[in-house]
C-alpha positions in Angstrom: 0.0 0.0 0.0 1.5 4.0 -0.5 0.9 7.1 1.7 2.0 10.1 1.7 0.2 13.0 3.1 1.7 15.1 0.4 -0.5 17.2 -2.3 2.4 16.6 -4.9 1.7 12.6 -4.4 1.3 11.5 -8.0 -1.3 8.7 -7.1 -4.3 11.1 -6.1 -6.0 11.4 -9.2 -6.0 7.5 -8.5 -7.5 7.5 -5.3 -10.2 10.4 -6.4 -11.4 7.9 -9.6 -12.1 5.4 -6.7 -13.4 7.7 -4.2 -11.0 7.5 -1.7 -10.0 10.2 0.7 -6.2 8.6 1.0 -5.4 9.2 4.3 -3.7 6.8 7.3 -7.3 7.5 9.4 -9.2 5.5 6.4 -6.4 2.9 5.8 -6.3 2.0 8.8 -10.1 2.1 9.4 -10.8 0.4 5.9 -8.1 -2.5 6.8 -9.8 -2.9 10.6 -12.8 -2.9 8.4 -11.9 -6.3 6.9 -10.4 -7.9 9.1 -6.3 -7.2 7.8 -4.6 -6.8 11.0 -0.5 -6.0 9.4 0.0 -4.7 6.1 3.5 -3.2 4.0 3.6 0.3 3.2 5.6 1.8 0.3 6.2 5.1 -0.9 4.2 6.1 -3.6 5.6 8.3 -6.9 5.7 12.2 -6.6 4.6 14.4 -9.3 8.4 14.6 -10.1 10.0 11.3 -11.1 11.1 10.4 -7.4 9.3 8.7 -4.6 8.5 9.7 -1.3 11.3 9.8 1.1 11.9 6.5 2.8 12.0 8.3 6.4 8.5 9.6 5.7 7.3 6.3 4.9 8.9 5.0 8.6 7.6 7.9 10.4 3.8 7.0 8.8 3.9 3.5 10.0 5.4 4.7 13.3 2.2 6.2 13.3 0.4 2.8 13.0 0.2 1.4 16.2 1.9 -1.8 14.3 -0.4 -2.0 11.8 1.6 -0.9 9.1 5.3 -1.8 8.1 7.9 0.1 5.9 9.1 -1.0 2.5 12.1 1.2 1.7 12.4 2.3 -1.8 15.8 1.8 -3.3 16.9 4.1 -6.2 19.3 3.6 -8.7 22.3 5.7 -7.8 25.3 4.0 -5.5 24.1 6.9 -2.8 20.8 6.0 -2.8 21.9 2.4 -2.0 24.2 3.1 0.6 21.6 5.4 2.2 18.6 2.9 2.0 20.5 0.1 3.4 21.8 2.3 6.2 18.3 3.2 7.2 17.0 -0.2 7.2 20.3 -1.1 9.2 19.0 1.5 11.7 15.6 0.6 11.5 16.1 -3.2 11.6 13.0 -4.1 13.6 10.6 -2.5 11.4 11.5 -2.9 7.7 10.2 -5.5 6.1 11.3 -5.5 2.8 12.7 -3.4 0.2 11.2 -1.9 -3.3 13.0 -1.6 -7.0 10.7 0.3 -9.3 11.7 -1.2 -12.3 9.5 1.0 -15.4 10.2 3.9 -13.8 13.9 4.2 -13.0 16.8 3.9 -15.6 18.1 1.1 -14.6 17.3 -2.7 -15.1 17.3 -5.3 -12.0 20.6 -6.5 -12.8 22.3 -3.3 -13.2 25.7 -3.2 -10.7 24.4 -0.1 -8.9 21.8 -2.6 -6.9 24.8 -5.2 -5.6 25.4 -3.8 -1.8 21.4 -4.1 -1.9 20.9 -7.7 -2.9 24.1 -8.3 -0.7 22.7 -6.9 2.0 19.0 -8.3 1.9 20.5 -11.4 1.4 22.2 -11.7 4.6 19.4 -10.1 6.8 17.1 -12.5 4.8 14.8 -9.4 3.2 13.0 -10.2 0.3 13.2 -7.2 -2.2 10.2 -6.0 -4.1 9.8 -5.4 -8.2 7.6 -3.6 -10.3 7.0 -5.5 -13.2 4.8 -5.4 -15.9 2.6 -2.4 -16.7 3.5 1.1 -15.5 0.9 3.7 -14.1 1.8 6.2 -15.8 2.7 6.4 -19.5 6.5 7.2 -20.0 7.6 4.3 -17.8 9.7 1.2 -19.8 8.1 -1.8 -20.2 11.1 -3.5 -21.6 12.7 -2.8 -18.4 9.6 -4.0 -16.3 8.5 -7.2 -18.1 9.1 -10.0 -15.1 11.0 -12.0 -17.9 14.2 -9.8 -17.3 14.3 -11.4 -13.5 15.0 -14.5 -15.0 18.6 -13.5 -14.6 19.2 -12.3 -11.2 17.0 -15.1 -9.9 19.8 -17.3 -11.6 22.9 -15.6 -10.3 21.0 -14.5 -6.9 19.7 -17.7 -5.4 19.5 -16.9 -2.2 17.8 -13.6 -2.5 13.9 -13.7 -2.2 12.4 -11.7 -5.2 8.9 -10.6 -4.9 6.9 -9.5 -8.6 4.6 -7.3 -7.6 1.4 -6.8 -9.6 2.2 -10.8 -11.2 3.7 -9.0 -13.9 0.5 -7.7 -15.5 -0.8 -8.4 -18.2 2.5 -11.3 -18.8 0.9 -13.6 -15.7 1.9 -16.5 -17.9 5.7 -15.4 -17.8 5.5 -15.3 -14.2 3.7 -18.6 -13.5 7.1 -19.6 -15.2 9.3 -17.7 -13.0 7.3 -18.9 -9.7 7.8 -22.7 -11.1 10.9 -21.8 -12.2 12.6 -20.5 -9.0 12.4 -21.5 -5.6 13.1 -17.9 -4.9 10.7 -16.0 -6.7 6.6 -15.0 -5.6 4.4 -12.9 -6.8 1.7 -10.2 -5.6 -1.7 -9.6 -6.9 -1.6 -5.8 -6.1 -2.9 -2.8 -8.3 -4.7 -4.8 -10.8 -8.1 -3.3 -11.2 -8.6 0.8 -11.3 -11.6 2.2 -11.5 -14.6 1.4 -13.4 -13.4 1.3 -17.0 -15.3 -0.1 -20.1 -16.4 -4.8 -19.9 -15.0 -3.6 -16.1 -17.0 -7.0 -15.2 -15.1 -8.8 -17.8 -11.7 -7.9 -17.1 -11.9 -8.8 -13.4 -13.2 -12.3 -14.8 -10.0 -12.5 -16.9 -8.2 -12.1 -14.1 -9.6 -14.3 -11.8 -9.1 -16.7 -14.9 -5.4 -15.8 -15.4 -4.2 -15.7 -11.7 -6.1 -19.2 -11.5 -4.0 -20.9 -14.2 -0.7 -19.6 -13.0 -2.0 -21.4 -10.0 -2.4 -24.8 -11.7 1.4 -23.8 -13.6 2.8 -23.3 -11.2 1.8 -26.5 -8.8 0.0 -24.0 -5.8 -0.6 -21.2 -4.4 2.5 -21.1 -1.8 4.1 -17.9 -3.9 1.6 -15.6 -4.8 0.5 -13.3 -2.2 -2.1 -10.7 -1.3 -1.7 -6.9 -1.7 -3.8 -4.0 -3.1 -1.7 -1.2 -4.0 -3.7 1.0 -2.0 -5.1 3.6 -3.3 -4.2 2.4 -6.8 -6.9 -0.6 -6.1 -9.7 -0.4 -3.1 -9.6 -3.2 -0.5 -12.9 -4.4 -1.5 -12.2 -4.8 -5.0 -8.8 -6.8 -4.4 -10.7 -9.5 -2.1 -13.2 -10.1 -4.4 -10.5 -11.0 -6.8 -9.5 -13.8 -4.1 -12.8 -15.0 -3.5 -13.4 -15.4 -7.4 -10.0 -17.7 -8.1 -11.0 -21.2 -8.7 -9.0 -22.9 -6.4 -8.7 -24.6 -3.0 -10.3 -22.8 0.2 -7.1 -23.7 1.1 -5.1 -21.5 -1.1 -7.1 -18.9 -0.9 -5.6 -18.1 2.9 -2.3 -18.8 1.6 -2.9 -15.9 -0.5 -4.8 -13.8 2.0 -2.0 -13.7 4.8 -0.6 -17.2 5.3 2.8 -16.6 2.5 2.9 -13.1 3.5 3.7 -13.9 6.9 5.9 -16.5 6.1 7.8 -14.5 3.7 8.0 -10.7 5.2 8.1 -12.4 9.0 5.2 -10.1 10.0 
């Protein structure tokens, strides 16, 4: 999920088309609500091409009360590396995880600028996060975002855990590969529906359909875990996409919180 507070956040227009207010008062209502009790929280894009500061992610799920836990964003620069695996050094008890937004930064996953970071989350055992698949906004790279170009660094980095976050959409087949594939690799089913567009009620039966076969791919539902992308996709509309997969009741609670807890240690 992303916060911000900030009126340069680049994801409000997304959280007016679904009616949200997108503040921590109704995410943290809206996940009490339905029953999520711990969730990750990520810093969203800014109106110029740079994400929220990491601290000011921290500082919002200080503000929690352990509901929420921080994702820091890791940018492509060797500063920006050394400074994001400082903070989570300082802040070892809280972060989770850390987030590569592959699309939107000029750099691809196995570029040498991200090696103190997979080092790193290697040896505290922190899985990093990847965009993959389609961007928000129009000028990001798909050819730097399509979830085949992890194929790679899921070789060479066998010991780092490698989340794809929104299963790579729309190359879900390319992932089911990846999650077969690599004991190392899972997969998120965040920010895939937004708003109310045109055969709406179609596409979220295509998905269902998809996210369903990569299932039966890739042998279970053991990699593939919940998320929303908050305020990208409402709560309600991302459990409804659970309850419509054709599988196991099972699998289903893998999904909803049992792989996330495994994997992120909430």
């Amino acid at each position: 999920m992303h916060l911000s507070e900030r009126q340069d956040d680049a994801l409000i227009p997304f959280a007016q088309m679904n009616g949200l207010r997108y503040t921590l008062e109704e995410l943290l209502g809206t996940m009490e609500r339905y029953g999520i009790t711990r969730g990750l929280l990520l810093s969203p894009p800014l109106q110029r091409p740079v994400a929220l500061p990491n601290d000011k992610v921290i500082a919002l799920c200080a503000r929690s009360g352990g509901m929420l836990a921080p994702v820091v964003t890791v940018e492509p620069t060797a500063k920006d590396v050394k400074a994001a695996v400082k903070l989570a050094e300082e802040n070892k008890k809280a972060v989770k995880a850390f987030k590569v937004r592959l699309g939107y930064v000029k750099a691809g996953a196995e570029s040498p600028v991200f090696n103190g970071l997979y080092d790193y989350a290697e040896s505290e055992r922190l899985p990093v996060l990847f965009h993959t698949g389609d961007t928000a906004f129009s000028t990001g790279d798909l050819s730097r975002s399509h979830p085949l170009t992890l194929d790679g660094l899921a070789n060479k980095r066998e010991g780092l855990t490698m989340v794809l976050c929104h299963f790579g959409n729309p190359w879900f087949e390319d992932v089911a590969e990846l999650l077969y594939k690599h004991s190392n690799v899972y997969a998120d089913i965040s920010g895939l529906i937004t708003g109310s567009k045109g055969y709406a009620e179609k596409y979220v039966e295509w998905l269902g359909k998809k996210i369903s076969e990569a299932i039966y791919f890739a042998g279970g539902a053991e990699k593939i875990i919940f998320g929303t992308d908050y305020p990208v996709t409402k709560h309600s509309e991302a459990l409804d996409l659970v309850r419509r997969l054709d599988v196991e009741e099972s699998d289903k609670e893998k999904i909803l919180w049992h792989n996330a807890e495994r994997v992120f240690r909430l």
